[in-house]
C-alpha positions in Angstrom: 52.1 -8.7 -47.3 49.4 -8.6 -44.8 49.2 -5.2 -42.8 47.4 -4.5 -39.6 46.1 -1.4 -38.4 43.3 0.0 -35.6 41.2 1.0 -38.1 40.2 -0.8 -41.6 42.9 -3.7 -42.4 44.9 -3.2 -45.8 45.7 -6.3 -47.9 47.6 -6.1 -50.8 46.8 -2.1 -51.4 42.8 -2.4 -51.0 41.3 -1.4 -47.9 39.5 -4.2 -46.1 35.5 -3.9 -46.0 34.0 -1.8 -43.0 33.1 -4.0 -39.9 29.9 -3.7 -38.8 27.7 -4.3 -36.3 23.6 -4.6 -36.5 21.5 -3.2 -33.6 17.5 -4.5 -33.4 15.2 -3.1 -31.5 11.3 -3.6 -30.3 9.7 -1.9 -27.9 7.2 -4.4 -26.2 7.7 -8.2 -25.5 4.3 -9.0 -27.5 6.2 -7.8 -30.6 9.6 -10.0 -30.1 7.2 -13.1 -29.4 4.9 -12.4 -32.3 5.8 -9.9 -34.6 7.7 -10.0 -37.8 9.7 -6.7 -36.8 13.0 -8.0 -35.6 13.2 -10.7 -38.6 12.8 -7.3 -40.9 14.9 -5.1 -39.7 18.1 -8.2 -39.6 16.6 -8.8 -43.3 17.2 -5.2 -44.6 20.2 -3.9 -42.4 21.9 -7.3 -43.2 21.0 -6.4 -47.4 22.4 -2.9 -46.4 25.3 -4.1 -45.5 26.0 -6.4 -48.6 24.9 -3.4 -51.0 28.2 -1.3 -49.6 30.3 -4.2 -49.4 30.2 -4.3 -45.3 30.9 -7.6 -43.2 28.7 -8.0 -40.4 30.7 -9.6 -37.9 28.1 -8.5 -34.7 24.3 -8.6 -33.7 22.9 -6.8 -30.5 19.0 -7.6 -30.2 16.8 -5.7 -27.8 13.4 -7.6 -27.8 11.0 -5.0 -25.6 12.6 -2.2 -24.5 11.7 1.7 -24.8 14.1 4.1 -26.7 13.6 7.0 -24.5 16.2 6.3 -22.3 18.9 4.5 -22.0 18.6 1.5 -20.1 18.4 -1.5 -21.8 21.1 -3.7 -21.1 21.6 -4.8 -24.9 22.1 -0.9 -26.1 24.2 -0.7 -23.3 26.5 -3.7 -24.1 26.7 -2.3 -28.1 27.9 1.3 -26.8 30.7 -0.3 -24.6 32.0 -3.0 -26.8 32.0 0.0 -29.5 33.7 2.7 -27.7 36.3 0.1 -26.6 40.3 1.1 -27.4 40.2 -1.9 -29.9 37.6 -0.6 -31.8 35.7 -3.3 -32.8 33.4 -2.0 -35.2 33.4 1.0 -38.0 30.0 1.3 -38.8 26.6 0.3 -36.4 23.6 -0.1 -38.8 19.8 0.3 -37.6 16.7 0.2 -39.4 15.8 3.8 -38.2 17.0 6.1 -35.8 14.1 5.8 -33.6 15.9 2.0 -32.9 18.4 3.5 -31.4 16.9 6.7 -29.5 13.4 8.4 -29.2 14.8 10.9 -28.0 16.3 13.8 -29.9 18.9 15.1 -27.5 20.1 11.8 -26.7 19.9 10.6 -30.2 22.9 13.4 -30.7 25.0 12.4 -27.7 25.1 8.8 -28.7 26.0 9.4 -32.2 28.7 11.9 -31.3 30.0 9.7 -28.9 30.4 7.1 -31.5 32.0 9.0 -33.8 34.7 10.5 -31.4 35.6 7.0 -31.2 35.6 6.0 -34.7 32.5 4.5 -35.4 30.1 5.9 -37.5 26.1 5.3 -37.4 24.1 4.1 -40.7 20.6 4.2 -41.1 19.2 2.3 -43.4 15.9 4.1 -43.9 16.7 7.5 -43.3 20.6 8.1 -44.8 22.7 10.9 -43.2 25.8 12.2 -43.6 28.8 14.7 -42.4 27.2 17.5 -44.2 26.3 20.6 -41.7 22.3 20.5 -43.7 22.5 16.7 -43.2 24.0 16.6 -39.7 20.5 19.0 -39.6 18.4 16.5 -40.7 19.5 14.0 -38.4 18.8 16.2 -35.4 15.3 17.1 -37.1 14.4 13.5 -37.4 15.3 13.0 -33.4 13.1 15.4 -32.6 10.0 14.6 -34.7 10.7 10.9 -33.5 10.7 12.2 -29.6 7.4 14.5 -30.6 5.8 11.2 -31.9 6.7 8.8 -29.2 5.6 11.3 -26.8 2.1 11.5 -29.0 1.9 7.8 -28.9 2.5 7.6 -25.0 -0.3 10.5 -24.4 -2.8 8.4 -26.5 -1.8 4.7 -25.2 -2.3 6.5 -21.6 -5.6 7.8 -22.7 -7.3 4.4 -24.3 -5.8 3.1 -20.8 -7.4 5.2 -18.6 -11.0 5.1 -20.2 -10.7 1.3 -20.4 -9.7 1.6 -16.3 -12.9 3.5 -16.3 -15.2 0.6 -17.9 -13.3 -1.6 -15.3 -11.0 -4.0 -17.0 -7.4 -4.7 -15.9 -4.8 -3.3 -17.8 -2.1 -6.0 -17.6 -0.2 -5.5 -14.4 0.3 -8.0 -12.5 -2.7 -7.8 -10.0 -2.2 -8.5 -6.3 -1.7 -11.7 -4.5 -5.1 -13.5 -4.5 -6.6 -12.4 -7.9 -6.1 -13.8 -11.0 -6.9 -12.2 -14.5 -9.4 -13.9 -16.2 -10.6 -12.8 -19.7 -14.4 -10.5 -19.8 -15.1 -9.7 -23.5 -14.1 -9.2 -27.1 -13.7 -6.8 -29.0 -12.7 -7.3 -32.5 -9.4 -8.5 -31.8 -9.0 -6.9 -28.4 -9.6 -8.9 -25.4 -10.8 -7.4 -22.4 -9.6 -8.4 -19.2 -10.9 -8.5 -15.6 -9.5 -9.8 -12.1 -11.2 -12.3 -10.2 -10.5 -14.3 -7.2 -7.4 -17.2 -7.2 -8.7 -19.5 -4.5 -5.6 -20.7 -3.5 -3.9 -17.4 -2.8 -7.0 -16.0 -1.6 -6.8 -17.9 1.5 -3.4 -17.3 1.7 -4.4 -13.6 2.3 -7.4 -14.8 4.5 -4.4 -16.7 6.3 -2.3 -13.8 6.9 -4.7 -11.1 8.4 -6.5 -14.3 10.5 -2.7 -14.9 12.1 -2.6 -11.1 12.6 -5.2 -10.8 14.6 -6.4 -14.1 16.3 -3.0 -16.0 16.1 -3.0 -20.2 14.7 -4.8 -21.7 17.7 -1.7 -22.5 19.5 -0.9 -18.6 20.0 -2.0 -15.4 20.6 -2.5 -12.4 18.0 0.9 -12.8 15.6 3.0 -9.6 14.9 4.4 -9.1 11.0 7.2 -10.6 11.8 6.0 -13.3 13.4 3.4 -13.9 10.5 5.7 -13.8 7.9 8.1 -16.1 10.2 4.5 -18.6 10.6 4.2 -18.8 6.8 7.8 -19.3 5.5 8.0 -22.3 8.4 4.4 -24.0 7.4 5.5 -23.8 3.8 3.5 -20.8 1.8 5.5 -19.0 -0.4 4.7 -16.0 -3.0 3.4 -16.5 -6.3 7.1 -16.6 -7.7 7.9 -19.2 -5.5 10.1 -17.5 -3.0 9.7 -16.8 0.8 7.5 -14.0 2.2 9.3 -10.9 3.5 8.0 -8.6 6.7 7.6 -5.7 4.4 5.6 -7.6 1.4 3.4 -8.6 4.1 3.1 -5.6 5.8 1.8 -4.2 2.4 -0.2 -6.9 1.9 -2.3 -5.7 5.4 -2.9 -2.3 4.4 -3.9 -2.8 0.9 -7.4 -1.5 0.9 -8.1 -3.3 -2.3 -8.9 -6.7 -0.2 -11.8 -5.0 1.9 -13.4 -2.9 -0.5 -13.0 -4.7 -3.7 -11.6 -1.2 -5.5 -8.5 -1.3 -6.9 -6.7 2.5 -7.7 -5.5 3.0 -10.7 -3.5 5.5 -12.2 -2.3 7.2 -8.5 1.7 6.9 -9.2 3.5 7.8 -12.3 5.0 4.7 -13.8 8.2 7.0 -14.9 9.6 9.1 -11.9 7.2 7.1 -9.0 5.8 10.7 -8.4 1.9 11.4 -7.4 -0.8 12.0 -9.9 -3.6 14.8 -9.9 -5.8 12.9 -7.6 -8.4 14.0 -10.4 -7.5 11.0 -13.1 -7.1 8.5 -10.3 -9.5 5.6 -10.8 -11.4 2.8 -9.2 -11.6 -0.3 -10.9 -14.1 -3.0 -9.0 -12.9 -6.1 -7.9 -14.0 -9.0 -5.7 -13.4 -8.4 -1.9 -11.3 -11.1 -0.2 -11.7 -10.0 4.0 -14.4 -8.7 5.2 -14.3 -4.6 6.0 -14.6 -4.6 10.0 -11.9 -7.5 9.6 -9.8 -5.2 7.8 -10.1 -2.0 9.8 -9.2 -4.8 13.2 -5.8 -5.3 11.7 -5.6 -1.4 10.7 -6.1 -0.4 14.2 -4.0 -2.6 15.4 -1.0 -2.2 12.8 -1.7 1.9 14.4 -1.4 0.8 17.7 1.4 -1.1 16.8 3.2 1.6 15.0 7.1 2.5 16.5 5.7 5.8 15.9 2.8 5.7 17.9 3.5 3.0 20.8 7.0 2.7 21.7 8.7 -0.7 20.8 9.7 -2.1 23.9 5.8 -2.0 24.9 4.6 -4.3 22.3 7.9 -6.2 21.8 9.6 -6.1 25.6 9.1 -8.7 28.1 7.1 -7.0 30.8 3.2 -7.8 30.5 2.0 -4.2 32.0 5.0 -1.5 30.4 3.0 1.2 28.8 -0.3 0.8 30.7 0.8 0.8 34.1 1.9 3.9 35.7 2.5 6.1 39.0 -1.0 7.6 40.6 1.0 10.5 42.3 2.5 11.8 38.7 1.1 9.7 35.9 4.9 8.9 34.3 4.9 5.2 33.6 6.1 2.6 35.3 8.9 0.8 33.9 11.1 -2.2 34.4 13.9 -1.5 36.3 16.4 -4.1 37.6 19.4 -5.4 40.2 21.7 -8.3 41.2 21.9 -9.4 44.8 23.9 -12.5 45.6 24.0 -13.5 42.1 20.3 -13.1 42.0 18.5 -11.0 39.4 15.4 -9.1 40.9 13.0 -7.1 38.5 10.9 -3.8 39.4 7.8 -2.2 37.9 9.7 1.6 39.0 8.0 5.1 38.5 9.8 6.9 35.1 9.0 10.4 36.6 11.2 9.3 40.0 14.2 7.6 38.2 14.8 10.3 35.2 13.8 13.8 37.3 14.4 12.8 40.6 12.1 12.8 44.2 11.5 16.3 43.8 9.7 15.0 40.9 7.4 12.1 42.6 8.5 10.3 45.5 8.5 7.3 43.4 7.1 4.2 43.8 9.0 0.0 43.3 6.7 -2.6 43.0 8.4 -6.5 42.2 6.9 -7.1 38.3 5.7 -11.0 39.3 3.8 -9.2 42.1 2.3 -6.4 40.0 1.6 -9.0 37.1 0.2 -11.6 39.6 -2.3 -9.4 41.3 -3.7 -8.2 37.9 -4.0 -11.2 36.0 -5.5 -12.8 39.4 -7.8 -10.0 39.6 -8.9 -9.5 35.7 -9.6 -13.3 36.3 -11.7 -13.3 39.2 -13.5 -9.7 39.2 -13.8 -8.7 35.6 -13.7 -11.9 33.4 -16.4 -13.9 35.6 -19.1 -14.7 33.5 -21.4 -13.3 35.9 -19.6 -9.9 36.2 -19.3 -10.0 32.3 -23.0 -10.2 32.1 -23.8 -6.8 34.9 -21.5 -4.3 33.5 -22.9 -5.1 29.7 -26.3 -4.7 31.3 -25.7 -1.3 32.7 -23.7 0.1 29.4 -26.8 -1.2 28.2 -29.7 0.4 30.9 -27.0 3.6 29.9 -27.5 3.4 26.4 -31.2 2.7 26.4 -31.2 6.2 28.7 -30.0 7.7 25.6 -31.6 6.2 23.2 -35.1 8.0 23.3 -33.3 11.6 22.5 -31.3 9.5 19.3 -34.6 8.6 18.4 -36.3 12.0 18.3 -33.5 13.3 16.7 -33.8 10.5 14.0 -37.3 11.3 13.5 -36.8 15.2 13.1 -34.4 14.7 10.4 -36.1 11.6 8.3 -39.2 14.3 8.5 -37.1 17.2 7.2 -35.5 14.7 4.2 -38.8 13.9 3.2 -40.5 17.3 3.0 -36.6 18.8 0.8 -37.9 15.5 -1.5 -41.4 16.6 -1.6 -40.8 20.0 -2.8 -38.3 19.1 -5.4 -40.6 16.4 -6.9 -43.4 19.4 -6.9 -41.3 21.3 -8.7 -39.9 19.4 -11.2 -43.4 18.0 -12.0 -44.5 22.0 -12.3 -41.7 22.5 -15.0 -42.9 18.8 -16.9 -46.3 20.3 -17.1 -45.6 23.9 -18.0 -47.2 25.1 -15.2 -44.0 27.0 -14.5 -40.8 28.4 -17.1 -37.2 27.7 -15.2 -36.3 31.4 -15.4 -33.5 32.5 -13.3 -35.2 32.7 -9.8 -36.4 29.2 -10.3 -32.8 28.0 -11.0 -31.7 29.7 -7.6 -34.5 28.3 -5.9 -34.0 24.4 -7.2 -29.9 25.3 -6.2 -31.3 25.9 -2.6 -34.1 23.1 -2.2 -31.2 20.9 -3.8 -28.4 21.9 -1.1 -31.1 22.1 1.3 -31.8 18.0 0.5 -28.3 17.4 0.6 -27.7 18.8 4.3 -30.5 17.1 5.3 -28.9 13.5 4.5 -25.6 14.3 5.4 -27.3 15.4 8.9 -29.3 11.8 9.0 -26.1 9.4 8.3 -24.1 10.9 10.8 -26.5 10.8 13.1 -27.3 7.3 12.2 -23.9 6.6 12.9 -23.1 7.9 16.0 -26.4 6.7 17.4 -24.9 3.7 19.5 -25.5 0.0 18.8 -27.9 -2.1 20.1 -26.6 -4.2 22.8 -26.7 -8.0 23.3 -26.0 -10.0 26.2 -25.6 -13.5 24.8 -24.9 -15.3 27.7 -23.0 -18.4 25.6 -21.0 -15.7 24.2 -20.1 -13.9 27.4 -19.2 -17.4 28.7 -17.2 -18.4 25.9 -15.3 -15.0 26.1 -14.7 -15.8 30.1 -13.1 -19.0 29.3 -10.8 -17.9 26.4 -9.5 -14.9 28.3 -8.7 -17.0 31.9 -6.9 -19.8 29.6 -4.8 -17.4 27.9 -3.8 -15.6 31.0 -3.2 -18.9 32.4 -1.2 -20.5 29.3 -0.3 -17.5 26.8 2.9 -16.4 26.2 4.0 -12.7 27.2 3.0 -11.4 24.4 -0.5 -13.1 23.9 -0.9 -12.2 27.4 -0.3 -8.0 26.4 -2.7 -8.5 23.1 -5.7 -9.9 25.5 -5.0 -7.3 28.2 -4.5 -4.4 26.5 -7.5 -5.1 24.9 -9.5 -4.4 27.7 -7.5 -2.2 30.0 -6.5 1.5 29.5 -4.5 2.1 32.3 -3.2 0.6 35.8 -2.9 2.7 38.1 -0.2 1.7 41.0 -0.9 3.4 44.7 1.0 2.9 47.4 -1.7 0.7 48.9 -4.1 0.7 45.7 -3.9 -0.5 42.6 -6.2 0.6 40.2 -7.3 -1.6 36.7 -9.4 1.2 34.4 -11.0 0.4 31.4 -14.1 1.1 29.6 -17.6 -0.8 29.5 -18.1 0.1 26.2 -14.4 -1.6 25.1 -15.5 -4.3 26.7 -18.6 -4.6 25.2 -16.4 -4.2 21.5 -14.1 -7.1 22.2 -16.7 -9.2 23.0 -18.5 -8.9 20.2 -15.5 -9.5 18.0 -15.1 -5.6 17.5 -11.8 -4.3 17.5 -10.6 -1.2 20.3 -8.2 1.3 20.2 -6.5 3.2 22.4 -7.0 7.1 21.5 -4.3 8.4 23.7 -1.6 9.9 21.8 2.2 8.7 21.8 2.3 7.0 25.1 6.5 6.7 25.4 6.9 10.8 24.0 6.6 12.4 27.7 5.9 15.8 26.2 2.2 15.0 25.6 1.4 15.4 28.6 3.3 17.4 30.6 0.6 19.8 31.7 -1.7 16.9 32.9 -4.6 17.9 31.0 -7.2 16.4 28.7 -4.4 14.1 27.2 -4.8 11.9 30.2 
């Protein structure tokens, strides 16, 4: 007579074999595809079994997963189907105990949570059993097998690093527009690179050409509206699936696409945490945008910034919120509103008036069609003439020229000192080639101090190279061109093409009460014609704090 029972099932007065349940493990995906590990261990734990009379009645496979933790979903599955009130299994046989953890503390839990639920674990190649010196030796073995992985990890992340540092890719997936394409050999080692995908790459081109200069049809595109522009003219990511704002967000500040270095090594891959700046490293890859390109869209992703300019001024429907503002108290002028007769009727109104009262300013209401009218009308007629274009670059230029004499002297003084530092170092190196002289200790100190002497030098000549101005141009087919593109946007843009084109070239409007004011600056003029991009240095223009004392923050 048949008898049943949660544990092992008695027939006839013999107890029924053990049921148990095999769990294989490798750690990378290279080794399920190609290795011979997996086939071995079901070959010897299945031989194990059949040796003690066992019936294997269950398989859990984990092809490429770590064992220092615990997520990996088939380990997972194995621990709740054995731990269920049923009980399942007696006995779950591994090849080693490193299959199931590498990691000696968590080694123990797992097989004392078996066991309090009535399942014992077998390894094949290292036996254990109840005995307080064995239960020993199974701790002993957990440990030596965490101690080794974490030997194996420390040297894997080593051989990485140096190969980072010879510039090959390491096999993550690289960024949108580069492809990995194979470098060298090395015995059985292949070396890998990046290089450029052309059809991604001008996907990238795509996106940070929207950004800035819009389709054609429109003005300069937000994120939003570029990642709306790509999903609705059909580009997708390299998975196949539609672009998100914040994918393409990152995809504008990755510095990797202007100057063709790719960091690697500056997060942890475990916790996500920081590394020692130190052991970061550069690996070289081809540049996709151009680097004044790139710094464009960063200025403009600044500007941008809800931190930094308030949303409703790049996103609201006024064209002048956050440059115009009162000239009696310098608070902006916002839009303001009212119904009369079932009419709406919209206001350009001083913020310093409406939130702190006419002790504050008087205050000041101006219709926005009127305020927007005379600007545009005005930008159109007095600024963006090609004639006017053409005497305002030639006075920033008679300005700079001005200038440029004392740049030039200053250029010359430096260049001179440079080159005497180099002289006297290449005298006395060549004095310690010929023996003329022993490097004793004084010589040392003096080398040390021609050396930081050199050093100042050309850090003094490249910034002075730098902040010497540029050399102006005054194309007149350029400043033409630039005339006729800013009237027909003003004329046919849309609010927010308008802001981009404006803002572009105007700091600040100042409303009087019989004066309005358009201030901006020659030499941002000068920028935006050449194709540079401005910015505007004033600090956070909606956080009324800044400038509450009314002083050099203006």
């Amino acid at each position: 007579m048949n008898k049943h029972t949660f544990g092992n099932v008695v027939r006839s007065g013999k107890a029924a074999p053990k049921r148990a349940v095999l769990y294989l493990r490798v750690s990378t995906g290279r080794q399920a595809t190609n290795d011979v590990s997996l086939p071995s261990q079901r070959d010897i734990t299945t031989a194990h079994c059949t040796a003690n009379g066992w019936l294997v009645i269950d398989e859990f496979v984990e092809a490429g997963a770590t064992a220092t933790d615990d997520r990996r979903p088939a380990f997972q599955d194995m621990m709740e189907r054995a731990c269920d009130p049923s009980r399942p299994y007696d006995v779950v046989v591994i090849y080693a105990f490193n299959r199931l953890y590498r990691n000696g503390v968590e080694l123990e839990l797992a097989v004392r949570k078996l066991r309090k639920n009535g399942v014992e674990v077998a390894s094949v190649t290292q036996p254990t059993g109840n005995d307080p010196s064995q239960e020993l030796m199974r701790q002993l073995i957990g440990v030596f097998d965490e101690h080794t992985s974490r030997e194996i990890g420390k040297n894997t992340k080593r051989a990485m690093m140096q190969s980072a540092k010879q510039g090959f890719w390491n096999g993550a997936t690289p960024p949108l527009g580069y492809k990995i394409v194979e470098a060298e050999r090395r015995g059985q080692k292949i070396k890998k690179k990046l290089d450029i995908d052309p059809v991604e790459a001008e996907t990238i081109r795509l996106m940070f050409r929207l950004y800035l200069e819009g389709d054609g049809n429109t003005g300069p595109l937000g994120v939003k509206e570029t990642t709306k522009w790509l999903n609705s003219h059909g580009y997708r990511t390299r998975r196949g699936s539609s672009f998100g704002v914040g994918p393409v967000h990152k995809i504008l500040t990755n510095t990797c696409y202007a100057t063709g270095l790719w960091v690697y090594g500056k997060r942890d891959s475990r916790n996500g945490g920081l590394n020692d700046p130190s052991t970061v490293v550069e690996i070289p890859i081809p540049a996709l945008i151009e680097l004044a390109i790139f710094d464009r869209v960063q200025a403009k992703l600044s500007n941008n910034n809800p931190r930094t300019t308030a949303p409703r001024i790049v996103n609201g429907p006024s064209l002048l919120t956050g440059i115009a503002m009162c000239a009696s108290c310098g608070a902006g002028m916002t839009r303001t509103g009212t119904n009369r007769r079932g009419k709406s009727y919209s206001y350009y109104s001083c913020a310093g008036c409406h939130r702190k009262g006419e002790t504050a300013c008087k205050g000041r209401h101006i219709p926005t069609g009127t305020l927007d009218q005379i600007v545009v009308s005005n930008l159109k007629q007095r600024l963006f003439a090609p004639e006017r274009l053409a005497e305002l670059l030639q006075t920033l230029a008679d300005r700079r020229s001005a200038k440029s004499l004392a740049e030039d002297n200053r250029l010359v003084s430096l260049r001179h000192q440079l080159t005497e530092t180099e002289e006297r170092l290449k005298r006395l190196y060549r004095s310690i080639e010929d023996g003329v002289v022993e490097l004793d200790d004084i010589l040392r100190e003096r080398t040390a101090t021609l050396k930081s002497e050199h050093e100042r030098a050309r850090a003094a000549l490249d910034r002075a190279r730098s902040q010497c101005g540029a050399e102006i141009s005054i194309n007149a087919d350029k400043i033409d061109s630039f005339s006729r593109l800013m009237t027909e946007k003003l004329d046919h843009g849309d609010v927010n093409s308008k802001k981009a084109y404006i803002r572009a070239v105007v700091s600040a409007i100042e409303v009087d009460d019989t004066t309005i004011r358009i201030i901006g600056s020659k030499d941002m003029l000068q920028a935006v014609i050449a194709g540079k991009q401005t910015t505007n240095e004033n600090v956070r223009g909606f956080v009324r704090k800044w400038r509450t004392r009314q002083d050099s923050n203006l």
